[in-house]
VEXMARRO-233547 format. One line per field, with one value per residue: residue number from 1; x, y, z of N, C-alpha, C in turn; residue in one letter. Coordinates in steps of 0.05 Angstrom, whole numbers, plus 5000, padded with zeros to 4 digits. Each point is the difference from the previous one (the first is absolute). Layout:
N
seq	(NUM; ...)
nx	(X; ...)
ny	(Y; ...)
nz	(Z; ...)
cax	(X; ...)
cay	(Y; ...)
caz	(Z; ...)
cx	(X; ...)
cy	(Y; ...)
cz	(Z; ...)
type	(A; ...)
//
This chain:
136
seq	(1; 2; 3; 4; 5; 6; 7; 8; 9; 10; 11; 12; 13; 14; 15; 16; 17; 18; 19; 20; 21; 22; 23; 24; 25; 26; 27; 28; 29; 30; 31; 32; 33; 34; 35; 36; 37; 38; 39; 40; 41; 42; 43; 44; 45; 46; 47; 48; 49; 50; 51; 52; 53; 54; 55; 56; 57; 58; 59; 60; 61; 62; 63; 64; 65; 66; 67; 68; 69; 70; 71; 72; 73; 74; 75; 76; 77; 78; 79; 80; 81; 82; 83; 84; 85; 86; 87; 88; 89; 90; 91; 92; 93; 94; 95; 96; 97; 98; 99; 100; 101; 102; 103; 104; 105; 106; 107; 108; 109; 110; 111; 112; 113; 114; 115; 116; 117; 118; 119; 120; 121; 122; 123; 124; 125; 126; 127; 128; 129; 130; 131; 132; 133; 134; 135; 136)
nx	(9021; 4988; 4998; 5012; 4966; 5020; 4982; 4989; 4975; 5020; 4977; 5017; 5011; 5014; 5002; 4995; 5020; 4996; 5025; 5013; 4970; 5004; 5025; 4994; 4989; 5023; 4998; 4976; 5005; 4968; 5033; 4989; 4981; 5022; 4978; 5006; 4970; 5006; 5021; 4986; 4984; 5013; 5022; 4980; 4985; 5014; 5014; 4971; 5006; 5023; 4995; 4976; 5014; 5022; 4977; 4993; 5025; 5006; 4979; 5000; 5030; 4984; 4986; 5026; 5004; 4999; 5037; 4999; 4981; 4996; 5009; 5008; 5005; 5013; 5001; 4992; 5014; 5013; 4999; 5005; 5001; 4973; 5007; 5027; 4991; 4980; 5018; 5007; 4975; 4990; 4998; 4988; 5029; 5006; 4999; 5031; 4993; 5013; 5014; 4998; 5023; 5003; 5021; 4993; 4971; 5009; 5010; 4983; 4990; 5023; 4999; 5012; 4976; 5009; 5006; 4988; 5011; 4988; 4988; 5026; 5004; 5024; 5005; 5010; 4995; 4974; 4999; 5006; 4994; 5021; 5000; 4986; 4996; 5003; 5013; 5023)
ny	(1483; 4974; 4994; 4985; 4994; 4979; 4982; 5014; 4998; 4983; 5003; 5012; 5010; 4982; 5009; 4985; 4990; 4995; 4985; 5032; 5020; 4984; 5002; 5021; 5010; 4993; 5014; 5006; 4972; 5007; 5016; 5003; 5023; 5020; 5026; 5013; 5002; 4975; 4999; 5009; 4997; 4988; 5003; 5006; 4980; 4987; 5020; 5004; 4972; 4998; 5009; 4989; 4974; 5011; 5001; 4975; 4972; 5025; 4999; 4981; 4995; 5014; 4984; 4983; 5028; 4981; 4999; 4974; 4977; 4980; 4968; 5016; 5018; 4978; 4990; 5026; 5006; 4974; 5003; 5020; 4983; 4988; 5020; 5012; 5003; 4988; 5009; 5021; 5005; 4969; 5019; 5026; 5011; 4997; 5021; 4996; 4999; 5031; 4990; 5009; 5002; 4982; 5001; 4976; 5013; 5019; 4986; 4989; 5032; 4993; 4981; 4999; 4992; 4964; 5007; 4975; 4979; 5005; 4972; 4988; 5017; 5013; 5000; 5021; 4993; 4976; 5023; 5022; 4988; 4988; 4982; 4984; 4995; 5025; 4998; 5004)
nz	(7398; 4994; 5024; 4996; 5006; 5019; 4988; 5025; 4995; 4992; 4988; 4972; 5019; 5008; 5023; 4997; 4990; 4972; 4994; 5017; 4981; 4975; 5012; 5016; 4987; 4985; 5025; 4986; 5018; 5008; 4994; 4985; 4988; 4990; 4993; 4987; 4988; 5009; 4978; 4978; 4989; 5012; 4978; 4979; 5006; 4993; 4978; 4996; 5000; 4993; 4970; 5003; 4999; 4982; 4989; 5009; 4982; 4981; 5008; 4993; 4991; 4980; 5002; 5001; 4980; 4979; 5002; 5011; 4988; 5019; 5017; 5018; 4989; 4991; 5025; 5017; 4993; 4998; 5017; 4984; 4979; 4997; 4964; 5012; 5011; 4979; 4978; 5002; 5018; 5001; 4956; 5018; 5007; 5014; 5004; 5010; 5019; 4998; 5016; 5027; 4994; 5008; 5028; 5009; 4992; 5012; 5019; 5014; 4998; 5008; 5008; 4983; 4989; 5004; 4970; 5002; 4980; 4981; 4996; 5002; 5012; 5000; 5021; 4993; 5022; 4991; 4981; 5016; 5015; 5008; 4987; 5017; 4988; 4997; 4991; 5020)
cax	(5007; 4987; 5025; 4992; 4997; 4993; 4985; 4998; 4972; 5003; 4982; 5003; 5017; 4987; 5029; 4999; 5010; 4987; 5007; 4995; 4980; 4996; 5014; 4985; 4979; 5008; 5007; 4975; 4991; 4974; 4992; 5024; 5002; 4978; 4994; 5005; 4982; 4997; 5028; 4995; 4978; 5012; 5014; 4991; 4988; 5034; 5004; 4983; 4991; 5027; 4996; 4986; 5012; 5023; 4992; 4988; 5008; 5011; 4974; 4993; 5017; 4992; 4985; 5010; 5025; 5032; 5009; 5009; 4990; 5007; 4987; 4974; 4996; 4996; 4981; 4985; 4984; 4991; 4982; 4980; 4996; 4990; 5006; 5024; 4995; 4993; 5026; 5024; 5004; 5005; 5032; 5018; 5016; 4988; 5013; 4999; 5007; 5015; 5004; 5027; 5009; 5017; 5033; 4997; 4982; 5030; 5033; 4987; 4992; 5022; 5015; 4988; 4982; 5006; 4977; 4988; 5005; 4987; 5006; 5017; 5017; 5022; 5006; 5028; 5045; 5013; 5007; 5022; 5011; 5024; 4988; 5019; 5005; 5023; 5032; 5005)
cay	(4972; 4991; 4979; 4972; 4988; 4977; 4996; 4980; 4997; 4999; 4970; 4967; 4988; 4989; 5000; 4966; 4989; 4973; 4976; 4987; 4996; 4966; 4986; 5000; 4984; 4967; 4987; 4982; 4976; 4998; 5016; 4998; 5020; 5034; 5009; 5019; 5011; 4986; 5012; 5028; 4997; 4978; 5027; 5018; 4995; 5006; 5026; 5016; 4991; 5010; 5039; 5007; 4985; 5032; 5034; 4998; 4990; 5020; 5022; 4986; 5005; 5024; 5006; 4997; 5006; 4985; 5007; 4975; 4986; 4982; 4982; 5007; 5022; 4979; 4989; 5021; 5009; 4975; 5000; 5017; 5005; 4980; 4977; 5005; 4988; 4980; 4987; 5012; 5002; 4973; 4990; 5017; 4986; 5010; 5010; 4993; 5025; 4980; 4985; 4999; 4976; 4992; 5006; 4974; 4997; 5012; 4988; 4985; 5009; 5020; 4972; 4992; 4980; 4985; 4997; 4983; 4999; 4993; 4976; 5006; 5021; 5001; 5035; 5017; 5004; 4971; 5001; 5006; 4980; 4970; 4977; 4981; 4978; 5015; 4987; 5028)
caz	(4998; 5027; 5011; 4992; 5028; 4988; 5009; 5020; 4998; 4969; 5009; 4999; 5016; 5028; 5019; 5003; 4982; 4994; 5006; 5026; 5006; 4991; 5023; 5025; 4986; 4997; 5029; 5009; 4975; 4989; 4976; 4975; 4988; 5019; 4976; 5005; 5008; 5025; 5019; 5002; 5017; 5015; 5004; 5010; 5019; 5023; 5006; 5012; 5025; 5018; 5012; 5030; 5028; 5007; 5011; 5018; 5032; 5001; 5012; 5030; 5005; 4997; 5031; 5024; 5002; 4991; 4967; 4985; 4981; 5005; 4992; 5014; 4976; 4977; 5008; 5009; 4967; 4999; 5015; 4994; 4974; 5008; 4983; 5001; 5033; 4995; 4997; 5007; 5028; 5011; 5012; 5009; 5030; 5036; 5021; 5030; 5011; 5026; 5023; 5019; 4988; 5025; 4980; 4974; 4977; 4980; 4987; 4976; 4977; 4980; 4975; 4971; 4998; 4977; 4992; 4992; 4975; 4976; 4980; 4984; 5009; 5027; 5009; 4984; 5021; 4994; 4977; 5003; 5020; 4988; 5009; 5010; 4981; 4985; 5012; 4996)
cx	(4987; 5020; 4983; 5008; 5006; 4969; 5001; 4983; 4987; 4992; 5012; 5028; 5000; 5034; 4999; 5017; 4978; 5006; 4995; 4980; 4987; 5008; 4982; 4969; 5000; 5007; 4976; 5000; 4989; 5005; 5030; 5003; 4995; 5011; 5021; 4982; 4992; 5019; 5005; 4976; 5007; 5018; 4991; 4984; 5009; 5000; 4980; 4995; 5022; 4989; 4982; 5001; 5014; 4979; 4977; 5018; 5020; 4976; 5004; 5032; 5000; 4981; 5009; 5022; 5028; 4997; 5005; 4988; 4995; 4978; 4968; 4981; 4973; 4982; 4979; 4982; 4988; 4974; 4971; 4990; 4996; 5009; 5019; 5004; 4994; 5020; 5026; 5012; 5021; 5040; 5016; 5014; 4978; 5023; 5016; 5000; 5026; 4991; 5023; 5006; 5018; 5028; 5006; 4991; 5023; 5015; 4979; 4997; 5029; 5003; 4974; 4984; 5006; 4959; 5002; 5012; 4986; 5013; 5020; 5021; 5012; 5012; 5020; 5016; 5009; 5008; 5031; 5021; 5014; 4977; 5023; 5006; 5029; 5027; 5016; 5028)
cy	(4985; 4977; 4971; 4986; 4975; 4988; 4967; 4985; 4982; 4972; 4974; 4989; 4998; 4996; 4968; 4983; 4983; 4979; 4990; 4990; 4982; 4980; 4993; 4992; 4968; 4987; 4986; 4983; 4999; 5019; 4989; 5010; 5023; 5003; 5036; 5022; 5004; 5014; 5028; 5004; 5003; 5024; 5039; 4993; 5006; 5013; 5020; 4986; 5012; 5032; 4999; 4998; 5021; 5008; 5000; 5011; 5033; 5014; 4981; 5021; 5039; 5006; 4989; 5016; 4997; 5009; 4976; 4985; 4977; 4980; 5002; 5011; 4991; 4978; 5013; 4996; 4982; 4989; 5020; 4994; 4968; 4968; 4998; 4975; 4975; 4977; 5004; 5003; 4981; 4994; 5020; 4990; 5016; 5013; 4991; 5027; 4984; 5001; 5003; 4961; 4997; 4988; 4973; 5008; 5027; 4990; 4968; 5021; 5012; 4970; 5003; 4986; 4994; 4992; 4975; 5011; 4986; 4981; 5005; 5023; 5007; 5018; 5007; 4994; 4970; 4999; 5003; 4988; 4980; 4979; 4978; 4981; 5014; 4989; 5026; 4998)
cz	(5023; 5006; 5000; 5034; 5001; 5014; 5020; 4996; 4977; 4997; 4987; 5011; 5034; 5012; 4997; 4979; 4995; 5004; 5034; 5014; 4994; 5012; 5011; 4996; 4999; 5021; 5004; 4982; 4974; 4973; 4981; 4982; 5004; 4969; 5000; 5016; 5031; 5028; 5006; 5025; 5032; 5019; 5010; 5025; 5024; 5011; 5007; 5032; 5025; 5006; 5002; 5024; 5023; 5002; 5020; 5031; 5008; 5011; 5030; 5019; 5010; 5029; 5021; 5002; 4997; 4972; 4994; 5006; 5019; 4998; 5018; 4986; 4982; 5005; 5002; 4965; 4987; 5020; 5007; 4974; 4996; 4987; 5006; 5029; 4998; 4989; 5007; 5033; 5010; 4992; 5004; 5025; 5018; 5006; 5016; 5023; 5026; 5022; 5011; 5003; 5028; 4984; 4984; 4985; 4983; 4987; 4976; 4972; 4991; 4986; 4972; 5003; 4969; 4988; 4980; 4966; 4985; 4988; 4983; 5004; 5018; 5000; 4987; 5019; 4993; 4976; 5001; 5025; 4984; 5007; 5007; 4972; 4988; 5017; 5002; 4995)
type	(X; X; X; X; X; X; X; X; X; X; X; X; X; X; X; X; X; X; X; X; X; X; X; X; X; X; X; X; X; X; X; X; X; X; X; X; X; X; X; X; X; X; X; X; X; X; X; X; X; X; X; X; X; X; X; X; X; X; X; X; X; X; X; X; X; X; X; X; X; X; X; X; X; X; X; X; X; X; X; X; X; X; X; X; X; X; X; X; X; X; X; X; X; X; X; X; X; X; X; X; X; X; X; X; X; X; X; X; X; X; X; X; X; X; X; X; X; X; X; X; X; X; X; X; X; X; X; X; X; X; X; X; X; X; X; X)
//
């Protein structure tokens, strides 16, 4: 009896939902139709572009001696691989490295940094806070 493999490799499907990938597509003005063909396209593209990405940035990680993966990693790989460097470099973070931080610049990094809200939206604790207008 032979055992039924499932197959990974299996061209006409792509780890990418379609719809999400139209979404995202429709984030650019300039389009207002994507075709199915397109999305597929789009999708596997994707997907061969990411596993190469891993398997670069997993050799780069491989010659420095790490079992895990990082953003250094990724840059390194990106930066060896020319087409990759050309778009992708600029919106990788930087690094920070630290810095012996003097005892203000501490007690400044344990408080939260409040981040700026998007048009129209408010935080979950004002959701749940009394407002003054309520009579008690």
């Amino acid at each position: 009896m032979e055992e039924e493999k499932p197959q990974q490799n299996d061209k006409n499907a792509s780890a990418f939902p379609a719809g999400r990938v139209k979404k995202m597509v429709k984030l650019d003005g300039e389009i207002d139709k994507v075709s199915s063909e397109a999305l597929f396209l789009i999708s596997l593209s994707t997907d061969l572009f990411l596993e190469f990405l891993a398997e670069k940035s997993m050799e780069v990680a491989v010659q420095k001696k790490r079992k895990i993966i990082k953003l250094d990693h990724l840059r390194s790989a990106a930066r060896k691989h020319q087409p990759t460097h050309d778009f992708l470099l600029d919106s990788l973070p930087i690094p920070s490295r630290p810095s012996v931080p003097d005892s203000t610049a501490q007690i400044k990094s344990r408080r939260p940094v409040e981040k700026p809200l998007p048009p129209g939206a408010r935080r979950i604790d004002a959701f749940f806070s009394k407002s003054a207008d309520v009579a008690e």
